[in-house]
MIKE-248331 format. One record per residue: x, y, z of N, C-alpha, C, O, CB in turn; residue in one letter. Coordinates in pm, whole numbers, padded with zeros to 5 digits, always signed. Glycine has a CB too. Layout:
BEGIN
XYZXYZXYZXYZXYZa ...
! end
This chain:
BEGIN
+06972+14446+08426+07111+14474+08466+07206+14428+08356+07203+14315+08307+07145+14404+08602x +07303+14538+08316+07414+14489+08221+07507+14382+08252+07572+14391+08357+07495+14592+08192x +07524+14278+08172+07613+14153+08242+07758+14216+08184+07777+14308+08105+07569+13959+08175x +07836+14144+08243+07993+14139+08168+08047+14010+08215+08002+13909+08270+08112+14273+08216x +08156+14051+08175+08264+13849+08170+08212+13797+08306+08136+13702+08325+08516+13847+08188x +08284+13905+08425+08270+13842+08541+08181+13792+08581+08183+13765+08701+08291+13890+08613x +08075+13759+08508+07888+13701+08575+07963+13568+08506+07902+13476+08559+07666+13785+08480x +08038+13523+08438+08077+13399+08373+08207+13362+08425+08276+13306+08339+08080+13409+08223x +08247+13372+08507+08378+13337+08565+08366+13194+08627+08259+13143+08594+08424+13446+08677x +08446+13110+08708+08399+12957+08700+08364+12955+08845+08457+12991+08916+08520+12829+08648x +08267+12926+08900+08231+12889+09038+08253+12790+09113+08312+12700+09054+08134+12888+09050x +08228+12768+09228+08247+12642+09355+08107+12555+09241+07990+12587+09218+08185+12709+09602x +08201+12428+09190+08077+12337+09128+08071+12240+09223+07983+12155+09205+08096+12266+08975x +08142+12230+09324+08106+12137+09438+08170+12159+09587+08267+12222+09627+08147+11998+09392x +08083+12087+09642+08095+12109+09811+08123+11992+09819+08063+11904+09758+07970+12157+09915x +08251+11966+09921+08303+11829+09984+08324+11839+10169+08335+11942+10235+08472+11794+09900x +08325+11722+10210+08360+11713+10369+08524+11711+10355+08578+11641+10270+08288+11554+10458x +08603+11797+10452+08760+11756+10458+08758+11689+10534+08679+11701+10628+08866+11840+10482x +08868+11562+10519+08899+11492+10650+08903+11522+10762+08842+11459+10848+08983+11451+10657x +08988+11642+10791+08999+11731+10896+08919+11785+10973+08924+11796+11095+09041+11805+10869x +08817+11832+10874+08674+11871+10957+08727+12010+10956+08713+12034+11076+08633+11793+11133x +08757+12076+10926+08802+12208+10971+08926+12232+11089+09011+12319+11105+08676+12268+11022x +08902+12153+11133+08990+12109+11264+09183+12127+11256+09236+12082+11154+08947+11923+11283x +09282+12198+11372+09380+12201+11331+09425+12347+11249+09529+12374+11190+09378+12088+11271x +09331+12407+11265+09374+12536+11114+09389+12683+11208+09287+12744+11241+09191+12566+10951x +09473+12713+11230+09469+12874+11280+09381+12975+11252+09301+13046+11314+09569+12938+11244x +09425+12957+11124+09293+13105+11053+09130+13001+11017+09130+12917+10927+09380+13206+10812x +09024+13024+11088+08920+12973+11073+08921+12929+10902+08971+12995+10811+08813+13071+11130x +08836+12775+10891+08809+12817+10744+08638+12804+10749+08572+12785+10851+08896+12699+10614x +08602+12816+10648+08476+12850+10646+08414+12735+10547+08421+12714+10426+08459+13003+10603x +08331+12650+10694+08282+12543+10632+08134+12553+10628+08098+12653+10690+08328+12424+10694x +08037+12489+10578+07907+12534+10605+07802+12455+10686+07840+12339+10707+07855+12558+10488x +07715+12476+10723+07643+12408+10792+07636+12263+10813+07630+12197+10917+07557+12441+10762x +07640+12224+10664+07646+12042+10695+07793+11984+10686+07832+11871+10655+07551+11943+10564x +07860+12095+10723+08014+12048+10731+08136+12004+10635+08231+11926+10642+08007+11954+10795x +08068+12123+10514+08115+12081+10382+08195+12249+10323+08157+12360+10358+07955+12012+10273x +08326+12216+10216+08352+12332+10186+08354+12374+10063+08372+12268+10004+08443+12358+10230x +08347+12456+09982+08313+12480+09876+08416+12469+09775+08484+12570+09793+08260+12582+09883x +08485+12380+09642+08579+12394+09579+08555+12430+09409+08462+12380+09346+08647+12280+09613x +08659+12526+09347+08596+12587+09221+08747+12465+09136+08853+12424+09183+08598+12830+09204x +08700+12452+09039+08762+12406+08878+08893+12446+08909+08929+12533+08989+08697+12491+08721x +08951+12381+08847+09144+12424+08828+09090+12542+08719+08989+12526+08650+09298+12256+08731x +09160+12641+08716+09168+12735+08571+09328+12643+08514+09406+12556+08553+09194+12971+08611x +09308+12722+08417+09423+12685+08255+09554+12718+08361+09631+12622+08372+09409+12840+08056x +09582+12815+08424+09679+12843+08482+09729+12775+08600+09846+12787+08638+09664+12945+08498x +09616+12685+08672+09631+12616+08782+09720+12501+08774+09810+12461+08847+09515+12582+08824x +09650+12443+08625+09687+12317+08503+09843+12301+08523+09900+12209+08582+09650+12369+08313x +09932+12471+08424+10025+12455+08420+10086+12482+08476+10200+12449+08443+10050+12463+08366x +10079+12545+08577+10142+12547+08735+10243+12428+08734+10363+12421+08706+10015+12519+08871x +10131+12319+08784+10126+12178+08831+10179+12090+08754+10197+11974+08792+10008+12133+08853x +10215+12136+08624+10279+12050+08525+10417+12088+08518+10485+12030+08433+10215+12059+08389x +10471+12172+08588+10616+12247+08608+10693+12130+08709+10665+12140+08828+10599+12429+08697x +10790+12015+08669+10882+11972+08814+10942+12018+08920+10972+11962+09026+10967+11928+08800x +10965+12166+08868+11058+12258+08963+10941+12304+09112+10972+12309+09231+11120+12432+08848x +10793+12334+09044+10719+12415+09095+10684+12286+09214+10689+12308+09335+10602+12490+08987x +10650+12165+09162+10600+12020+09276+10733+12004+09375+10728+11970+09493+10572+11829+09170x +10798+12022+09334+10958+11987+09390+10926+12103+09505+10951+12053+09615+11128+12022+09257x +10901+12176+09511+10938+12320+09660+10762+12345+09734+10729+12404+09837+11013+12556+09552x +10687+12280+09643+10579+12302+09664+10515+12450+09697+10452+12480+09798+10568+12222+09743x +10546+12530+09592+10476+12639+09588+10390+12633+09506+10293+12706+09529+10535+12735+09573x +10386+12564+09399+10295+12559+09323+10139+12494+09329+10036+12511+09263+10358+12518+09247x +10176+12415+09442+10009+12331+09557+09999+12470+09595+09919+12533+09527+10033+12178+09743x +10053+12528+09675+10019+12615+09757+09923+12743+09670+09830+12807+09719+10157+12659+09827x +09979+12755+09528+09907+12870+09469+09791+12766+09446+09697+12810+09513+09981+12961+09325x +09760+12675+09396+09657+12592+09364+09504+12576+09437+09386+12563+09406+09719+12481+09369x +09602+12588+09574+09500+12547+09671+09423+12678+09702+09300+12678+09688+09567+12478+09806x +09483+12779+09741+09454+12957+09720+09349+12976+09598+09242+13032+09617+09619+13055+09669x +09382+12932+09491+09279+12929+09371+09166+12853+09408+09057+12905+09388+09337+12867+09239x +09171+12735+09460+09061+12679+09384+08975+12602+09558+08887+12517+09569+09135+12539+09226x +09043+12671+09654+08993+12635+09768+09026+12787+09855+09092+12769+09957+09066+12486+09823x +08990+12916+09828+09001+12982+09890+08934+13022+10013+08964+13123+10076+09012+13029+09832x +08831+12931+10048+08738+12911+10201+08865+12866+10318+08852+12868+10441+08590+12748+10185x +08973+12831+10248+09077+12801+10331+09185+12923+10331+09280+12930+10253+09136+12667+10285x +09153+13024+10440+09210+13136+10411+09387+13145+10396+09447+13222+10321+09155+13219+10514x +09440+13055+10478+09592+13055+10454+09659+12905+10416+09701+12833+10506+09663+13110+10594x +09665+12868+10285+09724+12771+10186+09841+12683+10259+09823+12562+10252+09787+12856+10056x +09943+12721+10320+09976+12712+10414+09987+12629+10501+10068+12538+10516+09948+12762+10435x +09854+12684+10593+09826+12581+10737+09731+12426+10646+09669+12336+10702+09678+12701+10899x +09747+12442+10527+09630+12325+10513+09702+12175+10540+09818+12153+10506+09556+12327+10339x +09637+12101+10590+09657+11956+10675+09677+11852+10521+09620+11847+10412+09477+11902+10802x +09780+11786+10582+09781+11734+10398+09673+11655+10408+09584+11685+10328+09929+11631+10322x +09639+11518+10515+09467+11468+10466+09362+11587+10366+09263+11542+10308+09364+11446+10642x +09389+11702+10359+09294+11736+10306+09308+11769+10192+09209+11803+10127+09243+11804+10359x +09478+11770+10117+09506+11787+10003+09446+11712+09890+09375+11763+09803+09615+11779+10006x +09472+11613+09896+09411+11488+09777+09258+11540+09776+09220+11575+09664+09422+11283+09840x +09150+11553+09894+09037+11547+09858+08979+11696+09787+08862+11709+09752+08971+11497+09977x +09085+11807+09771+09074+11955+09724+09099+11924+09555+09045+11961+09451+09209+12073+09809x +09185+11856+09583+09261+11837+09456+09145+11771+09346+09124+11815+09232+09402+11727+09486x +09069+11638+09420+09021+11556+09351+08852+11598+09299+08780+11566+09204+09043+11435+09432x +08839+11696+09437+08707+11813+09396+08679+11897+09313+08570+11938+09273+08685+11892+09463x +08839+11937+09271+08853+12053+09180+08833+11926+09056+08711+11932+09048+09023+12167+09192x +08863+11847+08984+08877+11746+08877+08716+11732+08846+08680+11710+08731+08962+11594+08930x +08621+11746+08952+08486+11696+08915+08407+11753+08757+08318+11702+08689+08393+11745+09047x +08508+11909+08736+08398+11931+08611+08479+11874+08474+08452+11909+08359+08351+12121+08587x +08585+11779+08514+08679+11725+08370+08590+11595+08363+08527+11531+08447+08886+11686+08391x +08614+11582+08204+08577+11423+08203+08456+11407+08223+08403+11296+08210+08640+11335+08299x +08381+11530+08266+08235+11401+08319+08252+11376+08409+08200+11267+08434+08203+11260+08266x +08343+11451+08551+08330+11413+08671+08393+11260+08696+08379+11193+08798+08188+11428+08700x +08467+11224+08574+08538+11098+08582+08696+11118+08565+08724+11200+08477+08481+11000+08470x +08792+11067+08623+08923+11063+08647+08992+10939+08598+08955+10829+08638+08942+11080+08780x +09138+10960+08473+09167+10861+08446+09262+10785+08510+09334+10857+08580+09181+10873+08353x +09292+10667+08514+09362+10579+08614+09420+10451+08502+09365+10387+08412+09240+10518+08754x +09556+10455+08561+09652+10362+08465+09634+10182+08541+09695+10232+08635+09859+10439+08480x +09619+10093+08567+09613+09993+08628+09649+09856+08555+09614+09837+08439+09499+09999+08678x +09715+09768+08624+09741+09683+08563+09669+09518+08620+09683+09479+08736+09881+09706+08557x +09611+09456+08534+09584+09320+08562+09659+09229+08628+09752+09163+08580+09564+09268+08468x +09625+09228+08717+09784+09085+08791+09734+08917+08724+09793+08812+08752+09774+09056+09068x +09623+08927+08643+09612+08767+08606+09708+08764+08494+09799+08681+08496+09450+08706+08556x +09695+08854+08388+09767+08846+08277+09849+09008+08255+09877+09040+08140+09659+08799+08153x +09873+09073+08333+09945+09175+08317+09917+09320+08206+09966+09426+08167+10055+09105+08291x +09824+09248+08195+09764+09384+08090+09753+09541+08133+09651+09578+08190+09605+09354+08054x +09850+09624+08108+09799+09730+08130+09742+09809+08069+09762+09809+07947+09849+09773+08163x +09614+09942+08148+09550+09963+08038+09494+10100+08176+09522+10100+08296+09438+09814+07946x +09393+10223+08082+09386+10296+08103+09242+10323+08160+09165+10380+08082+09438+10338+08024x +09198+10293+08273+09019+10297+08364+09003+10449+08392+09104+10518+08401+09005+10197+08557x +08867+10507+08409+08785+10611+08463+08720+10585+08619+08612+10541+08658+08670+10629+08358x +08823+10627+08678+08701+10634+08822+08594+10749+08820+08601+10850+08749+08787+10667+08983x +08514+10725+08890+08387+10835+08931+08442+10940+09053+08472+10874+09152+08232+10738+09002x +08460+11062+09069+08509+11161+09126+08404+11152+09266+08427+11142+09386+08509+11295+09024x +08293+11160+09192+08172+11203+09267+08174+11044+09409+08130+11040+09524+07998+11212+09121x +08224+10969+09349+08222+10794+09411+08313+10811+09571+08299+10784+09690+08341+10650+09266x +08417+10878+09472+08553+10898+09571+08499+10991+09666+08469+10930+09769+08703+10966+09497x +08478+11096+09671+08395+11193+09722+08325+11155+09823+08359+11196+09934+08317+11239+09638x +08208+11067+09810+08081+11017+09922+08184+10930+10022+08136+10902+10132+07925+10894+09838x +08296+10893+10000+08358+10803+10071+08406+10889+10224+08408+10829+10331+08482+10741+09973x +08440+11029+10212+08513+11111+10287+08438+11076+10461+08321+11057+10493+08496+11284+10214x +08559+11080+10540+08514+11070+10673+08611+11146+10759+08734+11148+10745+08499+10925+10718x +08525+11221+10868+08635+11331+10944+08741+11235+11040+08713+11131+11099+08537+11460+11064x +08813+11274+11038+08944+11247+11081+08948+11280+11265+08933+11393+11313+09055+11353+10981x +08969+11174+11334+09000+11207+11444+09150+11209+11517+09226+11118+11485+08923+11142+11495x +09188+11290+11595+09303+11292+11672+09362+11185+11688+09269+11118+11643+09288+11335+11779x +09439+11107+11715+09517+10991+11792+09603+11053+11874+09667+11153+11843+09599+10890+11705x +09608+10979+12016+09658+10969+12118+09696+10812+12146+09629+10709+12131+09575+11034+12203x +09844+10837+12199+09874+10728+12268+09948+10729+12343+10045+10804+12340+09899+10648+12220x +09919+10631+12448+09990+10667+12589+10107+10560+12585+10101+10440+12556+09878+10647+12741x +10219+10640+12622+10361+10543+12658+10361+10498+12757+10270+10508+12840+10487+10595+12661x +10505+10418+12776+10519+10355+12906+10567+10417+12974+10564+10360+13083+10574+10256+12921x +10646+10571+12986+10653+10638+13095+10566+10729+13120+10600+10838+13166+10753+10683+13107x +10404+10687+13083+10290+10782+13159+10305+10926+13080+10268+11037+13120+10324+10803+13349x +10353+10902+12990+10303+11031+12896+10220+11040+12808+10177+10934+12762+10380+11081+12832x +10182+11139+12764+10027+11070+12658+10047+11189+12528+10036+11310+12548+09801+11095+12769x +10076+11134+12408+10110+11239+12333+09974+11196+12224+09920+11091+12188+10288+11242+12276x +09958+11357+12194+09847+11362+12156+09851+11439+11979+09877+11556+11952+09771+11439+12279x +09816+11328+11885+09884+11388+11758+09774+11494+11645+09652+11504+11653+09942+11238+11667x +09837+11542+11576+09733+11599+11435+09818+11527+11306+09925+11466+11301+09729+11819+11410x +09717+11566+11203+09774+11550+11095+09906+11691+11042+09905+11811+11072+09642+11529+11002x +09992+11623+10968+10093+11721+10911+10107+11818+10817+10094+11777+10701+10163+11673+10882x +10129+11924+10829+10065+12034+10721+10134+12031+10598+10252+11999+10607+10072+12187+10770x +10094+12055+10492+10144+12042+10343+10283+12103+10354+10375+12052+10290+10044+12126+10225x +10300+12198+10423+10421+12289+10417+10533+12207+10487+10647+12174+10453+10394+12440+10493x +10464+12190+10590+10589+12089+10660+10613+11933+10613+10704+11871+10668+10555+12072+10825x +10547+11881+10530+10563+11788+10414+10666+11747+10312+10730+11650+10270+10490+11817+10351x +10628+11965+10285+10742+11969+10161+10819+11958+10198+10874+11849+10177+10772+12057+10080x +10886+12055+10278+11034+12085+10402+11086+11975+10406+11200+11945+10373+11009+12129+10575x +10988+11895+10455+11095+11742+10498+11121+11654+10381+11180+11551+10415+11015+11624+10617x +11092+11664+10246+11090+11609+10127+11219+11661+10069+11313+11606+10012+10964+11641+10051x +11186+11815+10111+11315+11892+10032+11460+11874+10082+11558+11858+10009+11295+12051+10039x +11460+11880+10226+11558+11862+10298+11658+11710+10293+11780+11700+10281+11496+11890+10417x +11546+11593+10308+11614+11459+10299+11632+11434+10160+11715+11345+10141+11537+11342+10364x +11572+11493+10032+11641+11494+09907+11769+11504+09868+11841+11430+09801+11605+11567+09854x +11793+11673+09955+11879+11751+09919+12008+11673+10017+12123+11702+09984+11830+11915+09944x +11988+11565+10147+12090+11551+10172+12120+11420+10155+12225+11383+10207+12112+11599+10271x +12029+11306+10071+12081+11219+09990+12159+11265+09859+12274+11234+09827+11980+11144+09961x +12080+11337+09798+12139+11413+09676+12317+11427+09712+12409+11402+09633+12051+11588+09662x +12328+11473+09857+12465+11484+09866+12580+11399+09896+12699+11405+09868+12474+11556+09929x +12486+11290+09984+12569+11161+10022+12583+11073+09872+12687+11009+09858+12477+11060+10156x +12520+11071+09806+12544+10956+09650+12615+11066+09565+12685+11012+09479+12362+10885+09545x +12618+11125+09563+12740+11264+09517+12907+11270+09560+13002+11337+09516+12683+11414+09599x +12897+11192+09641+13053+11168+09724+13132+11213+09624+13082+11185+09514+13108+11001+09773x +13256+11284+09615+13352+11279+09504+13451+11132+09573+13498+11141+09686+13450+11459+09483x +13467+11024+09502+13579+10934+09526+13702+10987+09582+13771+10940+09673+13612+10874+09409x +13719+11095+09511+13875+11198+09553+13912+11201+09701+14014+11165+09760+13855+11379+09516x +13791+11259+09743+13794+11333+09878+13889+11236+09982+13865+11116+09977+13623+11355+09941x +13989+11278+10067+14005+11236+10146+13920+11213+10262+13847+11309+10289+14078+11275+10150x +13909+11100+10346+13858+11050+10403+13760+11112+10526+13638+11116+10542+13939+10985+10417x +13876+11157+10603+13807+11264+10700+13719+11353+10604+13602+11363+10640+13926+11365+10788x +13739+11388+10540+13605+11472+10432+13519+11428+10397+13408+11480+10389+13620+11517+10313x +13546+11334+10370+13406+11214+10338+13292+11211+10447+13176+11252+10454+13466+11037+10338x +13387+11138+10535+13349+11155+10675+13229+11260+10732+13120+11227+10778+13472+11192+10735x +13286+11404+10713+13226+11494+10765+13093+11515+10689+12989+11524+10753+13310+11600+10774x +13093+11523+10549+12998+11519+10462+12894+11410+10485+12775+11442+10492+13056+11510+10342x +12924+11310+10494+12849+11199+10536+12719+11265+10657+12598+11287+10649+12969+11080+10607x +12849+11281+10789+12774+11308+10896+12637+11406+10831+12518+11375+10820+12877+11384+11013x +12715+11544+10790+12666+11652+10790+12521+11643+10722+12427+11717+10747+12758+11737+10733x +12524+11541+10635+12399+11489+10534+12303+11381+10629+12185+11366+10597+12473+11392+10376x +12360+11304+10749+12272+11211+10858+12242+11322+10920+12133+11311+10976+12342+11085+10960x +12280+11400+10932+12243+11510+11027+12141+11594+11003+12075+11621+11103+12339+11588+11048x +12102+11652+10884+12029+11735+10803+11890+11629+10776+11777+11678+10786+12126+11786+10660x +11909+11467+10738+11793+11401+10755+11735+11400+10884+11618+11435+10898+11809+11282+10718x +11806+11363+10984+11750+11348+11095+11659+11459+11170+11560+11454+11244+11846+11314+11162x +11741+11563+11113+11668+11664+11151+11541+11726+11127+11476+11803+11198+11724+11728+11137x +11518+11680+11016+11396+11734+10929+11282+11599+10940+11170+11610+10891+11454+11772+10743x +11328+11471+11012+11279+11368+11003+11200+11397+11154+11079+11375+11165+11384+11247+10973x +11294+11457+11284+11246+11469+11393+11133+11623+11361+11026+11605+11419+11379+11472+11507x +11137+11715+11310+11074+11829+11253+10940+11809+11232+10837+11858+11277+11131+11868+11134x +10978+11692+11123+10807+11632+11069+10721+11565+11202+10598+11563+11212+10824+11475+10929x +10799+11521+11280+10723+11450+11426+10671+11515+11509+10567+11492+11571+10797+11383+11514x +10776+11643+11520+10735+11766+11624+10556+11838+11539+10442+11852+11584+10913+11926+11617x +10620+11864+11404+10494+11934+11384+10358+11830+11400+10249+11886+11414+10502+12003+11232x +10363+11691+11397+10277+11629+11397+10226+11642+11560+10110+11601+11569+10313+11504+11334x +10269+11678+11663+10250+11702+11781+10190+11778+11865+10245+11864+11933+10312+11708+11802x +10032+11741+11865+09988+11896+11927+09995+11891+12065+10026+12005+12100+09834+11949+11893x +09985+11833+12144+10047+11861+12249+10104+11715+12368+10085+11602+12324+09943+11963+12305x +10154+11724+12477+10206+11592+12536+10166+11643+12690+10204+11748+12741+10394+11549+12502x +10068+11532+12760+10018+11520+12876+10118+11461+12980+10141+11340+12976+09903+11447+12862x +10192+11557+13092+10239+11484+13176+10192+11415+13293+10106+11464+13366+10307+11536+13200x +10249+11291+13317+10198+11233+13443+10123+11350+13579+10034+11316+13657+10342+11151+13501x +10163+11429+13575+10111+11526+13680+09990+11620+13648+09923+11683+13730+10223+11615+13716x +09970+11614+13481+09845+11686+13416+09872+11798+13352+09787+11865+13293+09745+11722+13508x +10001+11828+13362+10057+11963+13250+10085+11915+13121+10136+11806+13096+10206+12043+13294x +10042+12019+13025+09996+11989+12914+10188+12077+12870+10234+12174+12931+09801+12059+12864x +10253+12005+12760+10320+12083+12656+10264+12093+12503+10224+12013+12419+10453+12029+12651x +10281+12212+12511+10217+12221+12348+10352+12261+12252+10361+12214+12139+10074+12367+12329x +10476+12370+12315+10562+12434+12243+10653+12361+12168+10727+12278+12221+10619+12511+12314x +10655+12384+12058+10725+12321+11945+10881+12286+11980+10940+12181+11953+10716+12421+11819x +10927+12391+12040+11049+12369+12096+11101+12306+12196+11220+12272+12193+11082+12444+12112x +11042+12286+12274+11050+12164+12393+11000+12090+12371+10996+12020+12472+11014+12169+12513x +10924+12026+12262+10905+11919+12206+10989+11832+12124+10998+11711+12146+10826+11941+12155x +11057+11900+12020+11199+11866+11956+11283+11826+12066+11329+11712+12066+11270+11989+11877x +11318+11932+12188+11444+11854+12266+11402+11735+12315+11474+11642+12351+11504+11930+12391x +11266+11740+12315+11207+11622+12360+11250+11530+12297+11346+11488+12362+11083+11616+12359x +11229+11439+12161+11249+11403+12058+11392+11399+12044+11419+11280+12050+11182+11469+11978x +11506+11471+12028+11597+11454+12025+11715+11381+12142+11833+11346+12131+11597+11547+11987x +11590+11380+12284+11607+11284+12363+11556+11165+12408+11602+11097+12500+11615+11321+12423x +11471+11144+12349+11396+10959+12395+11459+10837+12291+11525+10847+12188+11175+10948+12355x +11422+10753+12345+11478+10596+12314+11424+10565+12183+11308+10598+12160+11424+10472+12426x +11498+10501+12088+11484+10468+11955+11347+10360+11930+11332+10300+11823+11628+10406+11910x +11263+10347+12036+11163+10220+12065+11044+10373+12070+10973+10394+11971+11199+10081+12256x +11039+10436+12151+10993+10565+12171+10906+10604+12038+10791+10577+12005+11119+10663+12200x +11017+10685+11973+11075+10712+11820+10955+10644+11720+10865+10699+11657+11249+10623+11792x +10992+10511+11733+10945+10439+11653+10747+10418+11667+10664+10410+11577+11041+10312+11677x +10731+10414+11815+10605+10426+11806+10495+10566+11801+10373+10586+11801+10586+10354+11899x +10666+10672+11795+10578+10832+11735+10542+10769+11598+10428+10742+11561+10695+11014+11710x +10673+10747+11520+10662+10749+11366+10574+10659+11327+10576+10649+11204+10784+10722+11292x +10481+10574+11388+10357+10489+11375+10234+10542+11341+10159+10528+11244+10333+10426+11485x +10228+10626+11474+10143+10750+11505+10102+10835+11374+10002+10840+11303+10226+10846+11606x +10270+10920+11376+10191+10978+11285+10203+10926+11173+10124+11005+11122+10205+11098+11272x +10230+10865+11094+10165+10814+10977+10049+10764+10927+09998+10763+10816+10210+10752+10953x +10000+10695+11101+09847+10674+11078+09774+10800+11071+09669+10799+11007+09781+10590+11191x +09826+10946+11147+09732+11037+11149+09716+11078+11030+09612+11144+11023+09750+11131+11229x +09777+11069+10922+09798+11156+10834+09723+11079+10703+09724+11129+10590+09955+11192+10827x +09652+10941+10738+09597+10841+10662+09467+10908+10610+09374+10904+10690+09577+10707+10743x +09442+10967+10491+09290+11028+10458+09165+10965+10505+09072+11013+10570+09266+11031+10315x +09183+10856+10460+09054+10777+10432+08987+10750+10332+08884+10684+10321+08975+10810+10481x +09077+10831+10220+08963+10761+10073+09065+10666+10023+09185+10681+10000+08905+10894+09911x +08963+10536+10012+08994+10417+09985+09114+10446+09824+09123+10534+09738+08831+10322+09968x +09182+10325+09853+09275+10323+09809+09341+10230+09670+09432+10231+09586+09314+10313+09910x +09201+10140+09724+09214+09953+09624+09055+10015+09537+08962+10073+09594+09177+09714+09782x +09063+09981+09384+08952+10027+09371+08902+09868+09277+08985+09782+09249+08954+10195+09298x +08792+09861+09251+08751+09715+09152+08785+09753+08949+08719+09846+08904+08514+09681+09185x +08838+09712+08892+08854+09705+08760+08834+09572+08666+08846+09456+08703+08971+09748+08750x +08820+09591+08614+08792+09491+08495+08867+09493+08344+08862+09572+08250+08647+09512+08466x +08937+09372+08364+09063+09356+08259+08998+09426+08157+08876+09443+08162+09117+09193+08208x +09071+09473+08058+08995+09519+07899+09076+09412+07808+09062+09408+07686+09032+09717+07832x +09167+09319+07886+09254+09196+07770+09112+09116+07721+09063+09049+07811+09400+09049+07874x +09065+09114+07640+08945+09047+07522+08976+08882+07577+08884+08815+07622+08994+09081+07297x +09099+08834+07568+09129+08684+07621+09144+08661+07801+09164+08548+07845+09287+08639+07545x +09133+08761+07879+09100+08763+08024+08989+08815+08077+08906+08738+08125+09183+08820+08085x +08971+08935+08077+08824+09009+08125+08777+08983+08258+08661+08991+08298+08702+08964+08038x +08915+08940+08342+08903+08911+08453+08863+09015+08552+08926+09116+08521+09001+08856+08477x +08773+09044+08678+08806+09111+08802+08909+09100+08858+08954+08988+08880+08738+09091+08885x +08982+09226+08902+09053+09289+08996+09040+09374+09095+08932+09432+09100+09110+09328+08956x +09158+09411+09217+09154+09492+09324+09311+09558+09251+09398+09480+09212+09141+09406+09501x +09323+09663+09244+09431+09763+09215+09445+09880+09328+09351+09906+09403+09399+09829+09072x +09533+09930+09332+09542+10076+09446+09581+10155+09332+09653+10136+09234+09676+10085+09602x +09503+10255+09379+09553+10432+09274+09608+10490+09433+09572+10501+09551+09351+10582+09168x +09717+10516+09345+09796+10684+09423+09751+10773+09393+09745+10805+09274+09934+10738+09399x +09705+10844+09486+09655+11013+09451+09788+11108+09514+09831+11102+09629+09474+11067+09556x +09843+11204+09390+09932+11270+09429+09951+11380+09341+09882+11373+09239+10030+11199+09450x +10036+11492+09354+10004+11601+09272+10021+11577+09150+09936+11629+09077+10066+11707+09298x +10143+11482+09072+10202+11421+08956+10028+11367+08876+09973+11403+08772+10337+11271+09014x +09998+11295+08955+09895+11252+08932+09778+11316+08883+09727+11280+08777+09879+11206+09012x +09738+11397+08944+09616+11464+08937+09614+11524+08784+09514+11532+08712+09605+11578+09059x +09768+11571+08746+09776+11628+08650+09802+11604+08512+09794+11677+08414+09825+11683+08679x +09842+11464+08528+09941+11396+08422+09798+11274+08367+09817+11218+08259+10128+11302+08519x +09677+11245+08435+09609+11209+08422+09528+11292+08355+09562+11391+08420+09594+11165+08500x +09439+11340+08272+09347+11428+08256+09234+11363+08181+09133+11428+08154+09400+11543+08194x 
! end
């Protein structure tokens, strides 16, 4: 049989578990038997996507990324951010030697300096992610998921855009203007702050056994309970949304006069993935 380019195009060089499990996703994705999904190499174009500020800033540019290089996940979209970092960090396996660079600093003597984690290390660590539920004190039982990349961005973009406007004040403005601007900018956070809670919400058990699932009577919901309430959603979901790949990793000074052991945390984030190579 005659070959051409396409017999050389770059393939799935590895299969990973998502946190998620598949779990949470509208459009099925297609995981395989031992509960693993298939992820291919960043191409050259994926690279500079991701190296664009404008493109991380609105997050379209994850979104083409993830379409590339995780297309077993049919709509980019619905993907659960727990499962972002571990797509991201799958695709990195054929750089380096399957090793990832990491900036860290010594807390004995402050040395900073430039370590290789093992991809493949990070990887074996992955564990599926279960639901949280917790029951309040007025006998309701809300029952959470993790938050989707899209609704991530939204709420990133939104409370940016309305700090951006409150530290913008013109001095000039008369007061009542100030005023309104102010509000109009608490207003636009809050909103996108209660947004991110709702979507974290798959559904709320009433004392009587009726289930709400609708997004919209969930918000009025939310826009009516007690600031104690509130606070133990925004607990919730932040824990749901916790991956699970460890976070503190072990290093070893490279200062020649320390050479001490350490515990450091790496951030995994899109900046990251890319600015590292």
């Amino acid at each position: 049989m005659t070959q051409s380019l396409s017999d050389f195009y770059r393939t799935k060089e590895i299969y990973t578990k998502l946190p998620s499990g598949g779990k949470w996703y509208t459009s099925p994705v297609k995981i395989t038997d031992d509960g693993e999904i298939g992820v291919y190499p960043m191409s050259y174009k994926d690279e500079m996507l991701l190296r664009i500020p404008d493109s991380l800033y609105n997050g379209e540019a994850l979104f083409d990324v993830i379409k590339s290089i995780c297309p077993d996940i049919a709509d980019p979209y619905e993907i659960a951010m727990i499962d972002v970092d571990v797509i991201l960090i799958a695709s990195r396996i054929s750089t380096n030697e399957g090793q990832m660079q990491v900036t860290a600093t010594c807390p004995h003597c402050k040395t900073s300096e430039n370590y290789l984690l093992g991809i493949t290390n990070i990887l074996s660590q992955i564990k599926v992610i279960d639901s949280i539920e917790i029951d309040l004190p007025n006998e309701l039982s809300v029952k959470f998921r993790p938050n989707t990349l899209k609704s991530i961005n939204a709420n990133q973009i939104k409370v940016t855009e309305a700090s951006s406007i409150t530290n913008n004040l013109r001095q000039d403005l008369p007061p009542a203007e100030a005023k309104k601007v102010f509000e109009d900018s608490l207003g636009k956070t809050t909103a996108a702050s209660l947004l991110l809670i709702a979507d974290s919400i798959e559904c709320i058990t009433l004392p009587d056994g009726s289930v709400v699932s609708d997004i919209q009577e969930i918000i009025q919901w939310l826009y009516n309970i007690d600031s104690g309430t509130m606070k133990q959603l925004q607990k919730a979901n932040t824990l749901q949304n916790v991956n699970g790949i460890d976070e503190m990793f072990n290093f070893v000074c490279s200062n020649e006069e320390c050479q001490k052991g350490f515990k450091a945390p790496v951030e995994f984030n899109p900046s990251f993935f890319f600015t590292n190579n």
